[in-house]
PATOR-12040 format. One record per residue: residue number from 1; chain; z, y, x of N, C-alpha, C, O in turn. Coordinates in Angstrom, 1 decimal. Layout:
<gunus>
GUNU num cadena   n_pz   n_py   n_px  ca_pz  ca_py  ca_px   c_pz   c_py   c_px   o_pz   o_py   o_px
GUNU NUM      A      Z      Y      X      Z      Y      X      Z      Y      X      Z      Y      X
...
</gunus>
This chain:
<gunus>
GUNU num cadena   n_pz   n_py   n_px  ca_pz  ca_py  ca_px   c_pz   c_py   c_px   o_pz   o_py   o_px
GUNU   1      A  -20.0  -22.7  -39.4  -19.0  -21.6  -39.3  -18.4  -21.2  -40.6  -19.1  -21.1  -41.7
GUNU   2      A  -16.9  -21.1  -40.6  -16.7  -20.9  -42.2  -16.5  -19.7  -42.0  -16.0  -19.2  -40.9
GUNU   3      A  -16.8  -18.7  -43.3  -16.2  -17.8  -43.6  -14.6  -17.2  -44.0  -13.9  -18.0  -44.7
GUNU   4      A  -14.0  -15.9  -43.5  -12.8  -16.0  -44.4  -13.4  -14.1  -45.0  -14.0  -13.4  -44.2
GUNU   5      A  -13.2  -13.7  -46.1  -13.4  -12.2  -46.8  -11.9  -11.8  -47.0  -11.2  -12.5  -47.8
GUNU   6      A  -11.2  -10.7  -46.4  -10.2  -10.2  -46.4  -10.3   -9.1  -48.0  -10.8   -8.0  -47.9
GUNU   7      A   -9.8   -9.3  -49.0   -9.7   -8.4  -50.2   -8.4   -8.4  -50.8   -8.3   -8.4  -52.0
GUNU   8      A   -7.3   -8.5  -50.0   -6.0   -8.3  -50.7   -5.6   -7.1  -50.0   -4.4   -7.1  -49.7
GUNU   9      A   -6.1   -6.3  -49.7   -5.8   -4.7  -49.9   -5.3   -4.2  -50.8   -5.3   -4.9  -51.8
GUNU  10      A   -4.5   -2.7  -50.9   -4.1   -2.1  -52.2   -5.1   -0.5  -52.1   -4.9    0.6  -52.5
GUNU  11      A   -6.1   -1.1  -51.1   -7.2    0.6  -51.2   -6.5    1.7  -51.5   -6.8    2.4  -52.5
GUNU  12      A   -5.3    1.9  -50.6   -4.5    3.2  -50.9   -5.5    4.6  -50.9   -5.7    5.3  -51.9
GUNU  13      A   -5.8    4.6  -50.0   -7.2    5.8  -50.2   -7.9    6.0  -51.1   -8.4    7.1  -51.2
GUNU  14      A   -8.3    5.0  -52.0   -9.3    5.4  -52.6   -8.5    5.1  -54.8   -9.1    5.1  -55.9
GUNU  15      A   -7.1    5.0  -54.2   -6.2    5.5  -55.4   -6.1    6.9  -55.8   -5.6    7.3  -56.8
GUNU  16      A   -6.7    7.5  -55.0   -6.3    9.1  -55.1   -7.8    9.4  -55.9   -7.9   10.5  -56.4
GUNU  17      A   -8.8    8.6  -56.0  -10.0    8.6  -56.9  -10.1    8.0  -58.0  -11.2    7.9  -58.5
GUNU  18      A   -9.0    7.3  -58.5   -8.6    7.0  -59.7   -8.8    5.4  -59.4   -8.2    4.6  -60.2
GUNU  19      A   -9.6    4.9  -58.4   -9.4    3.0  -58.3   -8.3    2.3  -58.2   -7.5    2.3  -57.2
GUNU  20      A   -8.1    1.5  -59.6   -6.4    1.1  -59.3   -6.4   -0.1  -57.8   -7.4   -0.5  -57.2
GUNU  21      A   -4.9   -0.4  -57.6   -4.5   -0.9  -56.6   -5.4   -2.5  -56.6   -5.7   -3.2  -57.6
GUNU  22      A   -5.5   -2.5  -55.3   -6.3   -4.1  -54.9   -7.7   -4.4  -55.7   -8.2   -5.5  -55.7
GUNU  23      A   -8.5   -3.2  -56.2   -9.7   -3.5  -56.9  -10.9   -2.5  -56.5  -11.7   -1.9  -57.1
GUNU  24      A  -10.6   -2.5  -55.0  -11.7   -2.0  -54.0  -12.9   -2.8  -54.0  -14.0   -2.4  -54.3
GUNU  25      A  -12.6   -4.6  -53.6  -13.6   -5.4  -53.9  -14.3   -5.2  -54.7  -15.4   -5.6  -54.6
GUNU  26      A  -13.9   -4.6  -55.8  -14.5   -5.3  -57.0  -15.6   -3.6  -57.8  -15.8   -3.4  -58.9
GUNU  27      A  -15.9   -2.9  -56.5  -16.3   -1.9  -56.8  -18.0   -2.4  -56.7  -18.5   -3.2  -56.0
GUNU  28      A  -18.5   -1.4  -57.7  -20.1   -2.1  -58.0  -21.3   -0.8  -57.1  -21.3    0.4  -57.2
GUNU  29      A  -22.2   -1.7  -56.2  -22.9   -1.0  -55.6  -24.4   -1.7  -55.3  -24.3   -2.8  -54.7
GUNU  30      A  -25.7   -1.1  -55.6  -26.7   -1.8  -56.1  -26.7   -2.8  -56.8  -26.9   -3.8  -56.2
GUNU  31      A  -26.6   -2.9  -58.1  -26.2   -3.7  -58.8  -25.8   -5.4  -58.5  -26.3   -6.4  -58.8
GUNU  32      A  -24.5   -4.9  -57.7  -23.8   -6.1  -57.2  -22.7   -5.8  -57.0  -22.4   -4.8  -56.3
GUNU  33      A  -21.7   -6.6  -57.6  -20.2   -6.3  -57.4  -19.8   -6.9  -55.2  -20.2   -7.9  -54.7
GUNU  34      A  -19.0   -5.7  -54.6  -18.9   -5.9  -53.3  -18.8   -7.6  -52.3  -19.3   -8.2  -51.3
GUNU  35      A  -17.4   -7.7  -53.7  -16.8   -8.9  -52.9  -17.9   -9.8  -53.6  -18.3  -10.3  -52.5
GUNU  36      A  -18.4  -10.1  -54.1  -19.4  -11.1  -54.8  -20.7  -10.9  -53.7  -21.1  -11.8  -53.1
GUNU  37      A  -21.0   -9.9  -53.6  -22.3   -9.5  -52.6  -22.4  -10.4  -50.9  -23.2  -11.0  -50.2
GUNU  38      A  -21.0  -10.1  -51.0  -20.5  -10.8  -49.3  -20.7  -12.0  -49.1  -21.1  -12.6  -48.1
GUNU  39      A  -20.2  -12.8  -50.9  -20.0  -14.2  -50.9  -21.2  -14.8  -50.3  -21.2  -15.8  -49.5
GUNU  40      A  -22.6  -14.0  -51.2  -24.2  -14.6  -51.3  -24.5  -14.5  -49.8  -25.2  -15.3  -49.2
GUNU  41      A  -23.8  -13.3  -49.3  -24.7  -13.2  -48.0  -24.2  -14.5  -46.7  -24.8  -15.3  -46.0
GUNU  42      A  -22.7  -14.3  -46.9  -21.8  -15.4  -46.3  -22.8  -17.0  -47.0  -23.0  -17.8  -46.1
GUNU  43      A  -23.1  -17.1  -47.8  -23.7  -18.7  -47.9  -25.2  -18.3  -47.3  -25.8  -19.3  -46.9
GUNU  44      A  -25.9  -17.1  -47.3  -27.2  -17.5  -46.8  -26.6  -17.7  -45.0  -27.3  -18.4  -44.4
GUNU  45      A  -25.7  -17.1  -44.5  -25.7  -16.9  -43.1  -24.5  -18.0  -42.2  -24.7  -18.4  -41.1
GUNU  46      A  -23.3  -18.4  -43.1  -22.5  -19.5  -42.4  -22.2  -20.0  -43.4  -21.5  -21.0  -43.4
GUNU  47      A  -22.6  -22.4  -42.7  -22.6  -23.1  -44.0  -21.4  -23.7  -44.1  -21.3  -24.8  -44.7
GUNU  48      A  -20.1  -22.9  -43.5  -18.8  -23.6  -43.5  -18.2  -23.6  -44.4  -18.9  -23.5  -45.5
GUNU  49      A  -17.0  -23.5  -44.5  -16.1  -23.2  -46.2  -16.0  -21.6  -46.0  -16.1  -21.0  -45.0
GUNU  50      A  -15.6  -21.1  -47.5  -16.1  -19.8  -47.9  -14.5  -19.7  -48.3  -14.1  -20.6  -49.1
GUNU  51      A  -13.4  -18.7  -47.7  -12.2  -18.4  -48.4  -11.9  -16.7  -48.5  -12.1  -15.8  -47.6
GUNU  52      A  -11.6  -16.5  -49.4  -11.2  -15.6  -49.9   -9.9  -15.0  -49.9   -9.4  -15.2  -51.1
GUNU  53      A   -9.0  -14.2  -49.0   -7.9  -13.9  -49.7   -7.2  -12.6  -50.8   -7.1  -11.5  -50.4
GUNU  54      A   -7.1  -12.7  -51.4   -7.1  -11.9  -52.6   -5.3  -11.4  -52.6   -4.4  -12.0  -52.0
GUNU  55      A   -5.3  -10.5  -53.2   -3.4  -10.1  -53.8   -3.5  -10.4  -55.4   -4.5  -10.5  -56.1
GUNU  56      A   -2.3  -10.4  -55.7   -1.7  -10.8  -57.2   -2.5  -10.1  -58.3   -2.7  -10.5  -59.4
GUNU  57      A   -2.9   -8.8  -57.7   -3.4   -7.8  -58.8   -4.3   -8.5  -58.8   -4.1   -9.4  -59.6
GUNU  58      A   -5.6   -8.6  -58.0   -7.0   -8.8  -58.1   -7.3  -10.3  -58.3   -8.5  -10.3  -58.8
GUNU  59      A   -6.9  -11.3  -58.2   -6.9  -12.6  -57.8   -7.7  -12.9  -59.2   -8.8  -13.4  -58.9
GUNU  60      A   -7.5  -12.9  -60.1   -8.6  -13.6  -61.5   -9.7  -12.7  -61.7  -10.5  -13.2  -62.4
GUNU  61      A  -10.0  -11.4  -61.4  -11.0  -10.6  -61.1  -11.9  -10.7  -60.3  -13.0  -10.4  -60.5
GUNU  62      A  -11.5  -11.4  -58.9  -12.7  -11.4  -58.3  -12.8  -13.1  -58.1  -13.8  -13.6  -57.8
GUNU  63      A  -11.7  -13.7  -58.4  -11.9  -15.3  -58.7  -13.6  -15.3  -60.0  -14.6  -16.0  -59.8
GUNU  64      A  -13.4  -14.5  -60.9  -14.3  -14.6  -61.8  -16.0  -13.8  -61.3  -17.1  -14.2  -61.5
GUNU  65      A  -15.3  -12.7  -60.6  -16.8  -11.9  -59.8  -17.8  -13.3  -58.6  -19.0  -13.3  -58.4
GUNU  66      A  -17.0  -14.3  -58.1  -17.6  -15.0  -57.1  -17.6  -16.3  -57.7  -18.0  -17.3  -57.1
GUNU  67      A  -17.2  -16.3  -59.0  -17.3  -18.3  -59.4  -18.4  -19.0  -59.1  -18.4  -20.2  -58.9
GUNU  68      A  -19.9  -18.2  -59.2  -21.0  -18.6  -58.3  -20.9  -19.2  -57.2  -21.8  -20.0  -57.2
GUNU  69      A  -20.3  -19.1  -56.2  -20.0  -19.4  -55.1  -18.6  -20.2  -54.5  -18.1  -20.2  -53.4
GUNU  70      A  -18.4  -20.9  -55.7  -17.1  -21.2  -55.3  -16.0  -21.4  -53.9  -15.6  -22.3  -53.2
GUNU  71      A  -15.7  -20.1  -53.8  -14.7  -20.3  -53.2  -13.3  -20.3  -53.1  -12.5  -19.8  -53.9
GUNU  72      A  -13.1  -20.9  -51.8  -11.3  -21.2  -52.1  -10.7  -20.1  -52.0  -10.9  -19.3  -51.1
GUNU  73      A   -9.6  -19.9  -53.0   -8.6  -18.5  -52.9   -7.4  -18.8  -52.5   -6.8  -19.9  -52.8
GUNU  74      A   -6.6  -17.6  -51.7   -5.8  -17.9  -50.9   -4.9  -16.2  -51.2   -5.1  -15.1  -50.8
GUNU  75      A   -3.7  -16.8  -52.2   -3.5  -15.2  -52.5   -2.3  -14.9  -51.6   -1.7  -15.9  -51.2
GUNU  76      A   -1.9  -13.9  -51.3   -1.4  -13.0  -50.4   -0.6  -12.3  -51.0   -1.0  -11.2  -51.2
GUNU  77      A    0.6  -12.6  -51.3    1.8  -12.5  -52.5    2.2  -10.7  -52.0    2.3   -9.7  -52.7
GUNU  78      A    2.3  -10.8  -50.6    3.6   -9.7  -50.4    1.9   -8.7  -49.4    1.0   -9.4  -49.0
GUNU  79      A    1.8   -7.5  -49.2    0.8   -6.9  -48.5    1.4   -6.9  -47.1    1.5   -5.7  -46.6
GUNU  80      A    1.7   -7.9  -46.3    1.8   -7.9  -45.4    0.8   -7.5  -44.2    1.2   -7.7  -43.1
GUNU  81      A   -0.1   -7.0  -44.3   -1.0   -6.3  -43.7   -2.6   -7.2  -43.2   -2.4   -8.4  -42.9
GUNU  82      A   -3.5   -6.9  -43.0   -4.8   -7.7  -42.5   -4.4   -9.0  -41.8   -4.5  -10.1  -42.3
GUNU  83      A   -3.8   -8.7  -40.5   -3.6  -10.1  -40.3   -3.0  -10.8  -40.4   -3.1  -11.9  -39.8
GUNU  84      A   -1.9  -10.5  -41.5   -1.4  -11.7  -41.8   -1.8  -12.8  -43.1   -1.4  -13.9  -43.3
GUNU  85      A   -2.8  -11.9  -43.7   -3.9  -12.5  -44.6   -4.6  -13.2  -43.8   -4.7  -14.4  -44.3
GUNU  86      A   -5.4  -13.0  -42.6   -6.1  -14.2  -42.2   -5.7  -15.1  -41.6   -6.4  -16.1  -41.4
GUNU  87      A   -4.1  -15.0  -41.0   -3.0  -15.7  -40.5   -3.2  -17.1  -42.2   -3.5  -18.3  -42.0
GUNU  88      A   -2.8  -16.6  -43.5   -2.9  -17.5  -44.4   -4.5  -18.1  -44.6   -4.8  -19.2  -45.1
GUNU  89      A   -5.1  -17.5  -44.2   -6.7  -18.2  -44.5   -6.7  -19.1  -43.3   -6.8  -20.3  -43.8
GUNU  90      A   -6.6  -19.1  -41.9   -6.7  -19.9  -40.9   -6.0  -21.2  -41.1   -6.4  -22.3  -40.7
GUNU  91      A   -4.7  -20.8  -41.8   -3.6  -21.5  -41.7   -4.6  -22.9  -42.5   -4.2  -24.0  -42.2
GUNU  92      A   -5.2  -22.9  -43.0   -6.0  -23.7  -44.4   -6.3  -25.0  -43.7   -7.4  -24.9  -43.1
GUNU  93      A   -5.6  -26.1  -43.6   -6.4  -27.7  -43.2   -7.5  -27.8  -43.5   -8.3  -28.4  -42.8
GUNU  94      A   -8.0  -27.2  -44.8   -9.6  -27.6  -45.4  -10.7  -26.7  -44.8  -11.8  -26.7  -45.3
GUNU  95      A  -10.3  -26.1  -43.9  -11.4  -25.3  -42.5  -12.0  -26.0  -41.9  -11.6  -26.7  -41.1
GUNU  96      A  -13.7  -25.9  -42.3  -14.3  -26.9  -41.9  -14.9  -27.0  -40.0  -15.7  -27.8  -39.4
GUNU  97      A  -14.4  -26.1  -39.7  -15.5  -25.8  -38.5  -14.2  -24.5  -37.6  -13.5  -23.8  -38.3
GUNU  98      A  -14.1  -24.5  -36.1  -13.9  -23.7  -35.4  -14.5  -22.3  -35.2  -14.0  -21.5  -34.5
GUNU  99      A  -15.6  -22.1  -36.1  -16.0  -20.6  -35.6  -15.7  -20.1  -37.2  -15.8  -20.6  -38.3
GUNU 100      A  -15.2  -18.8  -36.7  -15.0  -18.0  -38.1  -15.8  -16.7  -38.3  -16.0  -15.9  -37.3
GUNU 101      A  -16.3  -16.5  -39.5  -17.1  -15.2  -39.6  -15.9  -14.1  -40.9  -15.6  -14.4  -42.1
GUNU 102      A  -15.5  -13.0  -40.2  -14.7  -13.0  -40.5  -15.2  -11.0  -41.0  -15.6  -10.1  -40.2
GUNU 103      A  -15.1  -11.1  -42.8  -15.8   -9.8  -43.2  -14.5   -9.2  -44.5  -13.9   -9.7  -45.5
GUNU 104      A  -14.6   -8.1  -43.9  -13.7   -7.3  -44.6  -14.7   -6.6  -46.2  -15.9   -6.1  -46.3
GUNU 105      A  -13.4   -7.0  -47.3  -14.7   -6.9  -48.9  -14.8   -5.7  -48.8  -15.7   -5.5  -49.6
GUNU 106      A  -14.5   -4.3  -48.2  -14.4   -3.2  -48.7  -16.0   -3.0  -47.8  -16.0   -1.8  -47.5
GUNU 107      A  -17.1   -3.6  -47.3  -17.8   -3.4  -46.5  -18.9   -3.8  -47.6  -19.0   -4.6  -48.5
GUNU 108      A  -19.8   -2.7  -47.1  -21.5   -3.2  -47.9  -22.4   -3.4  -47.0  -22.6   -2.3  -46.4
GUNU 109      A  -23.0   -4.5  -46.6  -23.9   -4.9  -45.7  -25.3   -4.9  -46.6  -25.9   -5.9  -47.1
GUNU 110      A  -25.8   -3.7  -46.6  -27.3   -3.3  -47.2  -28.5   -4.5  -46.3  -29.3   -5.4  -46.6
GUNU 111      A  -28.1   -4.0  -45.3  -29.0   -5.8  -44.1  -28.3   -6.7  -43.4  -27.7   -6.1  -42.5
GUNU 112      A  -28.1   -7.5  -43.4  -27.2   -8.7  -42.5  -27.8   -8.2  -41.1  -28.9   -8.4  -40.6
GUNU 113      A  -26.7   -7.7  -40.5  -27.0   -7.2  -38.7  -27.2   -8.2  -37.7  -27.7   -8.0  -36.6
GUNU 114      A  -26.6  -10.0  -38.2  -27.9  -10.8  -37.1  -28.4  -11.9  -37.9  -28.1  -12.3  -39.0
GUNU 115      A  -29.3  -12.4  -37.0  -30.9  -12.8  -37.8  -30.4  -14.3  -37.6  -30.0  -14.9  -36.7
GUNU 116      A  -30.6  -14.6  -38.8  -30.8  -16.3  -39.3  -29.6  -16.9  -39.7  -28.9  -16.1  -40.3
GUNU 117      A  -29.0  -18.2  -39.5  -27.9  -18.8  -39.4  -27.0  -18.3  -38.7  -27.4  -17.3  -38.0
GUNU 118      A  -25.7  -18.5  -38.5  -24.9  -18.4  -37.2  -24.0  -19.4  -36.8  -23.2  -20.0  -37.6
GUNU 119      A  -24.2  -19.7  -35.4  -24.0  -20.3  -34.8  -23.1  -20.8  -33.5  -23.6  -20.3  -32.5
GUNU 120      A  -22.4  -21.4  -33.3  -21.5  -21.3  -32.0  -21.9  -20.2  -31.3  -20.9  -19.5  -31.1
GUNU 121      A  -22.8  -19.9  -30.9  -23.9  -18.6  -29.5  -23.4  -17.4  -30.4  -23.7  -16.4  -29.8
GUNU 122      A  -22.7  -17.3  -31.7  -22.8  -16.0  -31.9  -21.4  -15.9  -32.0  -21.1  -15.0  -32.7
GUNU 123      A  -20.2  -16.5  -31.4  -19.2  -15.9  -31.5  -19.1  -15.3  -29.5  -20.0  -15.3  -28.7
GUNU 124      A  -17.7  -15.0  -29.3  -17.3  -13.7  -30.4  -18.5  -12.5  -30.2  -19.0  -12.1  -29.2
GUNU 125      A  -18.6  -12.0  -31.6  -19.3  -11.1  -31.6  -18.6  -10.0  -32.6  -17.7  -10.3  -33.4
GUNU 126      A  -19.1   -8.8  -32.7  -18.7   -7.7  -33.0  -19.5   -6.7  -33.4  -20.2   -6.1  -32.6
GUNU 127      A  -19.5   -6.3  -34.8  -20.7   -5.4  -35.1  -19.5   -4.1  -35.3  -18.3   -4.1  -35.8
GUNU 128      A  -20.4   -3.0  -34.6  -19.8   -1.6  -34.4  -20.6   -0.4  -34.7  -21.8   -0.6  -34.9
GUNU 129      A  -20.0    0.7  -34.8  -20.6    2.0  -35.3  -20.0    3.2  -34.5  -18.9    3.1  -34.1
GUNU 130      A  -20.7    4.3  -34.1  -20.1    5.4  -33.4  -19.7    6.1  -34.7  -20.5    6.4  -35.7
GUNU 131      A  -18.2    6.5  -34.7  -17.5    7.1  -35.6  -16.4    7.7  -35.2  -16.1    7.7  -34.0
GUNU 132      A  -15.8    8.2  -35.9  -14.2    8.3  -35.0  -13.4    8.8  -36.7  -12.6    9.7  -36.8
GUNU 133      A  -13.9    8.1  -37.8  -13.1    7.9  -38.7  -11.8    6.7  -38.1  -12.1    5.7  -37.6
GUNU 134      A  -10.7    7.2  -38.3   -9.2    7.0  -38.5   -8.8    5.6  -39.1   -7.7    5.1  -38.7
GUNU 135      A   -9.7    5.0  -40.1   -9.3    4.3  -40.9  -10.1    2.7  -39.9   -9.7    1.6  -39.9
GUNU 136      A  -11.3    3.3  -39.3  -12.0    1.8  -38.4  -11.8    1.8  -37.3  -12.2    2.7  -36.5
GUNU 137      A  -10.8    0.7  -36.8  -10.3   -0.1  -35.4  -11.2    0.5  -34.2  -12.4    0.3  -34.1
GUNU 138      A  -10.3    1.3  -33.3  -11.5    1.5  -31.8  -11.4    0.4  -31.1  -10.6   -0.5  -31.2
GUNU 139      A  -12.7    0.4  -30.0  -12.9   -0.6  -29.5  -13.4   -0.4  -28.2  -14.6   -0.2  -28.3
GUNU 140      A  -12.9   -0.4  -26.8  -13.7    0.0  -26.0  -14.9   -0.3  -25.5  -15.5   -1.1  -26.2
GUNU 141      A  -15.6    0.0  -24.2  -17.0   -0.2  -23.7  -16.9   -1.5  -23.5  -18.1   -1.9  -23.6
GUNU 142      A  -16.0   -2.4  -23.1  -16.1   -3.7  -22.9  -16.3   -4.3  -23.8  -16.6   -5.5  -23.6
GUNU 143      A  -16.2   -4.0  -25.1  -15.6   -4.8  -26.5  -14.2   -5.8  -26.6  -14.1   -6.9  -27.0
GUNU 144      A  -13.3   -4.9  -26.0  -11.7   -5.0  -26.4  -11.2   -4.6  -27.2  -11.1   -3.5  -26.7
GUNU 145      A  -10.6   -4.4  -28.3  -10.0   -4.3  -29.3   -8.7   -3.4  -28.2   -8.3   -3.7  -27.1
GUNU 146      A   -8.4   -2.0  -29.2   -7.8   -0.9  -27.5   -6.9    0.0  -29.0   -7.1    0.0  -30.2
GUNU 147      A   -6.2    0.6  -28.4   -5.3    1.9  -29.0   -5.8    3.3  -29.0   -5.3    4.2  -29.7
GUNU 148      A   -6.9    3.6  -28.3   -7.4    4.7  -27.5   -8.4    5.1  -29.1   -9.5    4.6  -29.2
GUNU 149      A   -7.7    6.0  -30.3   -8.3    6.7  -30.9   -9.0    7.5  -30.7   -9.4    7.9  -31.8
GUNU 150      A   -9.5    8.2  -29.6  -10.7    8.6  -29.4  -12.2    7.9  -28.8  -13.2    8.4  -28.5
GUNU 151      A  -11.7    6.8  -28.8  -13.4    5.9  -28.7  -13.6    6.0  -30.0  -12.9    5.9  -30.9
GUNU 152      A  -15.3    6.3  -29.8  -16.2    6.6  -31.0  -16.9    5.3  -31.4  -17.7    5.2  -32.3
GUNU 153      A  -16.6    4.1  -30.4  -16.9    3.2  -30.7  -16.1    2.0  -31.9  -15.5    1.0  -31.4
GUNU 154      A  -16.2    2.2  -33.0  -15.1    1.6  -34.0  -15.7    0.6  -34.9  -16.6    0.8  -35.7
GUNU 155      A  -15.1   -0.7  -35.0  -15.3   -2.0  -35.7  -15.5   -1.9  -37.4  -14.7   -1.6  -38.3
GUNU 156      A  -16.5   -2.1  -37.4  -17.6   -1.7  -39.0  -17.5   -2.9  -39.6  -16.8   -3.1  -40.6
GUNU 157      A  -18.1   -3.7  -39.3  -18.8   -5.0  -40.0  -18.4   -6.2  -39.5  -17.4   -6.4  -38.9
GUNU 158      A  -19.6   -7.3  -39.9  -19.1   -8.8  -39.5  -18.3   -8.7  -37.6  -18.4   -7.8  -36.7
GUNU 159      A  -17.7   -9.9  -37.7  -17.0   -9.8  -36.7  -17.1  -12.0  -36.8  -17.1  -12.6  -37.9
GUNU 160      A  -17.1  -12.5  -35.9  -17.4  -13.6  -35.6  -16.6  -14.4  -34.2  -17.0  -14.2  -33.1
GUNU 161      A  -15.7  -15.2  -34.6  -14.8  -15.8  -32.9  -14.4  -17.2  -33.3  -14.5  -17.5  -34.5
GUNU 162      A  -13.9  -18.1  -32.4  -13.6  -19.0  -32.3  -11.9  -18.9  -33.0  -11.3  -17.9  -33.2
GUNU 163      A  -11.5  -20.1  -33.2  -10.5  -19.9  -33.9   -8.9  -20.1  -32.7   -7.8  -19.7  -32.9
GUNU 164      A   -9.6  -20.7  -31.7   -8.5  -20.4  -30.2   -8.3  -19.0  -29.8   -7.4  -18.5  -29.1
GUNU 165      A   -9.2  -18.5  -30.2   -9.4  -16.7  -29.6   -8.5  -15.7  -30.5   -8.6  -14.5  -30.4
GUNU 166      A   -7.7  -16.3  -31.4   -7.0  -15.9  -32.6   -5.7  -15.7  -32.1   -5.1  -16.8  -31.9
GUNU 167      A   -4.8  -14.7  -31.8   -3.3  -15.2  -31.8   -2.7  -15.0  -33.6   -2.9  -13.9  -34.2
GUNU 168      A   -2.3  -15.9  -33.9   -1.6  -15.9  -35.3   -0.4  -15.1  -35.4   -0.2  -14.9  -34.2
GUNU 169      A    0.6  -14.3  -36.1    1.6  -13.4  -36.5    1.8  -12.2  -35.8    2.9  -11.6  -35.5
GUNU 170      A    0.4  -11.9  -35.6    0.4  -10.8  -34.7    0.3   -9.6  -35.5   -0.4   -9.7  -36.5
GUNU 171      A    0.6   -8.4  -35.2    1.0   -7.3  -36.3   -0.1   -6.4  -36.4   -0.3   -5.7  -37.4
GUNU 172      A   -1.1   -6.2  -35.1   -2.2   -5.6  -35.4   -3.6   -6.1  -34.7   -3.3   -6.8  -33.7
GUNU 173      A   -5.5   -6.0  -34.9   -5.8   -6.5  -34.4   -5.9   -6.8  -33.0   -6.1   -7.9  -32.4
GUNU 174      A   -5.5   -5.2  -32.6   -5.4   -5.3  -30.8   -4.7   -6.2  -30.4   -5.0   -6.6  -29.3
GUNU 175      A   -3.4   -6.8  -31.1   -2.6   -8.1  -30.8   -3.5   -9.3  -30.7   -3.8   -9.8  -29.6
GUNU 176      A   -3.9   -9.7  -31.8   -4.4  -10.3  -32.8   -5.4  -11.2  -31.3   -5.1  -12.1  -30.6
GUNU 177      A   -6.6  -10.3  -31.4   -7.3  -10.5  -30.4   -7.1  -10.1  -28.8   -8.1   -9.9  -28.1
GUNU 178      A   -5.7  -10.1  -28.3   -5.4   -9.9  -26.8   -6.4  -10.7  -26.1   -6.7  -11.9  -26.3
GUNU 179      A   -7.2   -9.9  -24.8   -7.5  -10.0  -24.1   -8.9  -10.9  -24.4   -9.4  -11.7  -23.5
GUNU 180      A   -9.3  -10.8  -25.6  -10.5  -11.2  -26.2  -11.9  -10.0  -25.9  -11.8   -9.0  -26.7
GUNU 181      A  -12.7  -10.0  -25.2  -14.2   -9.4  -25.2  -15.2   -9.5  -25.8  -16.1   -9.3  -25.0
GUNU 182      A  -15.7   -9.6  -27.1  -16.6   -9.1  -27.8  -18.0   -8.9  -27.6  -18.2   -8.0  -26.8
GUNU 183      A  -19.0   -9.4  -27.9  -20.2   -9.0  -27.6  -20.7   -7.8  -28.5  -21.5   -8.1  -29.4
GUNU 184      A  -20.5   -6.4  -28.4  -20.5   -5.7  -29.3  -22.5   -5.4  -30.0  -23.5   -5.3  -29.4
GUNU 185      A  -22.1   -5.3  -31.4  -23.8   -5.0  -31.6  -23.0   -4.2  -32.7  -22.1   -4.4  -33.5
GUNU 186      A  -24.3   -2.7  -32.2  -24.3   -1.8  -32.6  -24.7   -2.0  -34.1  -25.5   -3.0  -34.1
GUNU 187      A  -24.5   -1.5  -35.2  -25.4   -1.5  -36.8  -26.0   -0.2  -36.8  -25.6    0.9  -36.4
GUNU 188      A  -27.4   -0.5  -37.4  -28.1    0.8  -37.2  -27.4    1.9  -39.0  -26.8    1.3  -39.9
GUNU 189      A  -27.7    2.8  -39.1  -27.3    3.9  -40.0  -27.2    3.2  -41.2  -28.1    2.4  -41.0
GUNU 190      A  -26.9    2.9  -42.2  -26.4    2.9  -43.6  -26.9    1.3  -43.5  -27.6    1.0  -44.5
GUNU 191      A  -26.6    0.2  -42.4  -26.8   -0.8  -42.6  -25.9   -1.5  -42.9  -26.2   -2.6  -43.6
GUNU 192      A  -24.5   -1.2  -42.5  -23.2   -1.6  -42.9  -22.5   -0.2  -43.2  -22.7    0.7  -42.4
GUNU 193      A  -21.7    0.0  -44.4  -20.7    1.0  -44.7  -19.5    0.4  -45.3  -19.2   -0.5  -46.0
GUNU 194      A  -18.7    1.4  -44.5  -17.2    1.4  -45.0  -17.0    1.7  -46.7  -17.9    2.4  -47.0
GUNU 195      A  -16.4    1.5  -47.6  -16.5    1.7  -49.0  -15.3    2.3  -49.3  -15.1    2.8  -50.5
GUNU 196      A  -14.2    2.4  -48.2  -12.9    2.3  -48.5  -12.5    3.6  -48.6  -11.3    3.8  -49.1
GUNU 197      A  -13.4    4.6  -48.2  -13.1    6.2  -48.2  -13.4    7.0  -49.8  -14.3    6.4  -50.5
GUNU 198      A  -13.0    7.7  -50.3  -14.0    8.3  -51.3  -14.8    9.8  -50.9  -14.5   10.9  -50.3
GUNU 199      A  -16.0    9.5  -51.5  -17.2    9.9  -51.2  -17.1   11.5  -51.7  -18.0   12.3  -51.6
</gunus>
C-alpha cells in the first residue's frame, strides 16, 4: 500500500498564532517534528512508496525534516486545495501498489488506530471522531463522505482506498469519493488529533 501525506497547506488558522504559511507540518510535538512522525509510522504500517506533497514555502523544510525516510516530493505550486494535491500524488507512474493510505500532516497519531501492516482487507476504511468542529469533513452513518454539517460524525485520521474509488479533479472530498462507503473506525480520545486549530 503506498502512502501519499498531504502538507501543502497554508494553515490559515493557525497564522493568527504566529505559524508562518505552509509550516503546520513542521510543528514539533513529543519530541518529533509532525510531518516526519507520519513518515516513521507510514513505513512501520504500508511497504509501498511514501509521497509527500508539499507547497513552495515548505518544500526544503520538510524535504530535510523526513530525509530519513526518503521520500518522493511532489510540490503543489498553486494551493489549489486538498484534492487536487492528491490528484498530483496519484497522478505519479512510480505508485507502487493500488491501495492508498492517505494521512493528512496536520494530524498526530499518538497510536496507529489499526493493528499491524495494512493490507488490501483494510481499504476503504475511515478513522473518525464525534466532533462537530467545522474544519473536519462530516461523514454519515453509512460512511459516506455527506454535506450535512451537523453530523458529529467527522473524518480525523488515516483514511485508506483503492485507487479506482478515487474520482480525480474533483473540487471536494464528497466529490472526490462519490458514492464510496467507508468502513468507518472510530479513534479512541487523544489517539489521533487535529493540530490545525490553535490551542
Amino acid at each position: 500500500m503506498d502512502t501519499v501525506i498531504l502538507a501543502a497547506g497554508e494553515n490559515v488558522r493557525l497564522q493568527a498564532a504566529g505559524i508562518p504559511p505552509g509550516k503546520k507540518p513542521l510543528l514539533y510535538r513529543d519530541g518529533e517534528v509532525l510531518v516526519r512522525r507520519l513518515c516513521r509510522q507510514a513505513r512501520e504500517h504500508a511497504d509501498g512508496q511514501l509521497t509527500i506533497v508539499v507547497s513552495p514555502r515548505n518544500a526544503e523544510d520538510i524535504a530535510f525534516a523526513t530525509d530519513p525516510y526518503n521520500p518522493r516530493m511532489v510540490v503543489q505550486t498553486t494551493a489549489y486545495g486538498p484534492t487536487h494535491a492528491l490528484d498530483l500524488a496519484l497522478d505519479l507512474r512510480a505508485m507502487s501498489s493500488n491501495g492508498v493510505l492517505l494521512l493528512m500532516a496536520d494530524n498526530y497519531i499518538k497510536e496507529w488506530p489499526f493493528p499491524g501492516q495494512l493490507t488490501s482487507a483494510d481499504w476503504p476504511k475511515l478513522s473518525v471522531v464525534a466532533s462537530n468542529d467545522p474544519a473536519l469533513h462530516p461523514i454519515d452513518g453509512e460512511g459516506f463522505f455527506t454535506d450535512d454539517r451537523d453530523s458529529l460524525i467527522r473524518w480525523l485520521g488515516p483514511l485508506t482506498f483503492h485507487r479506482d474509488m478515487y474520482t480525480p479533479e474533483s473540487k471536494s472530498w464528497l466529490e472526490a469519493f462519490d458514492n464510496i462507503a467507508f468502513d468507518l473506525h472510530t479513534v479512541l480520545p487523544g489517539q489521533v488529533e487535529d493540530m490545525g486549530v490553535p490551542s
